[in-house]
N, C-alpha and C positions, 0 to 999 in steps of 0.2 A: 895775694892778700890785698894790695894796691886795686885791682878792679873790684875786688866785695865791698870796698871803702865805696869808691867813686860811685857805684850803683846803688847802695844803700845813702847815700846825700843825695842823689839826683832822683828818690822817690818824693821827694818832700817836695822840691821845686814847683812852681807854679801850681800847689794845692790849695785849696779856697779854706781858709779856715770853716770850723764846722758852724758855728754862729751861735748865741744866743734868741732864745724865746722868753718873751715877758706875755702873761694873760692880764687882759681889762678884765675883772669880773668883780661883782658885787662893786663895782664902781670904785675901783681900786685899779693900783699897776700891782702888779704879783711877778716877782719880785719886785718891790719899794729902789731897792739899790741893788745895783750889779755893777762887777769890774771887768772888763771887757779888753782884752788888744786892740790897737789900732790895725786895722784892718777887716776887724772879725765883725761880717753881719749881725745886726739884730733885727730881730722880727716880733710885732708886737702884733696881737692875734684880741679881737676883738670879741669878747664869749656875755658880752652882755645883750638886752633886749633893745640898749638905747643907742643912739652915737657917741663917740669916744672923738680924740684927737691926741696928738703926742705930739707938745708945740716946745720947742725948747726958750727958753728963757731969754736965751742970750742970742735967739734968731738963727742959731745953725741948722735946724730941721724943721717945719710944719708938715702933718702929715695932712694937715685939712680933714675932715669930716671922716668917720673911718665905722662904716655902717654894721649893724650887727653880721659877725659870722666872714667880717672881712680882715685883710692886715695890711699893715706896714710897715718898709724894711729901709733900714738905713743903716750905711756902713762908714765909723769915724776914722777919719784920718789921723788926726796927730793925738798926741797926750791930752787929757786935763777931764777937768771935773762940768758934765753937764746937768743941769737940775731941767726936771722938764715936768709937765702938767697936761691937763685934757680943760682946754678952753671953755666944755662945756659942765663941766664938774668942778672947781673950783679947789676942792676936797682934794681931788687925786691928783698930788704929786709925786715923784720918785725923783731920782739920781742914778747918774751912768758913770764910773768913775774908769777913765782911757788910759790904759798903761801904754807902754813902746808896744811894736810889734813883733809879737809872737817869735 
C-alpha cells in the first residue's frame, strides 16, 4: 500500500497548473473578475477587430499592444488583488484576485 501512496503523490509533482482564459471582446475582459492560484497561467486571447492591452495598475504586468486574434500570458507569483485595464479602451477593466498556490 506504501508504494500506491508514493506513486499517486509523485503524479502531481512538477505539473503545470492548467490556467485560466479571459476573452477581450465587444471591448470588454470576459470574465470582469477571476480567482486564480499563485502559479497558475493566465492567457488573455484578444477576439476583437481592434488592439487590446492588459496593463496592470499597480505595474506588475504590461502586455503592450495585443493585436486582433493574438494573446497574452502571464503567470502571478504571490497572493493579492490585481485590478488591470486596456490602455487603449478606458472602459475595460477587470480584476485578478491571487490565492496561495494550488
Amino acid at each position: 500500500m506504501l508504494g500506491a501512496g508514493l506513486a499517486a503523490g509523485s503524479m502531481g509533482a512538477g505539473a503545470e497548473p492548467s490556467g485560466v482564459a479571459i476573452k477581450m471582446t465587444q471591448e470588454a475582459f470576459v470574465p470582469a473578475q477571476v480567482t486564480v492560484g499563485a502559479g497558475t497561467p493566465v492567457t488573455w486571447t484578444n477576439n476583437d477587430s481592434v488592439p487590446h492591452s492588459v496593463t496592470a495598475l499597480d505595474g506588475t504586468f504590461d502586455s503592450g499592444p495585443i493585436l486582433p486574434g493574438k494573446t497574452y500570458r502571464w503567470t502571478p507569483e504571490k497572493p493579492g488583488t490585481v485590478a488591470y485595464h486596456c490602455i487603449f479602451h478606458p472602459s475595460m477593466k477587470a480584476q485578478m484576485v491571487v490565492g496561495a498556490k494550488p
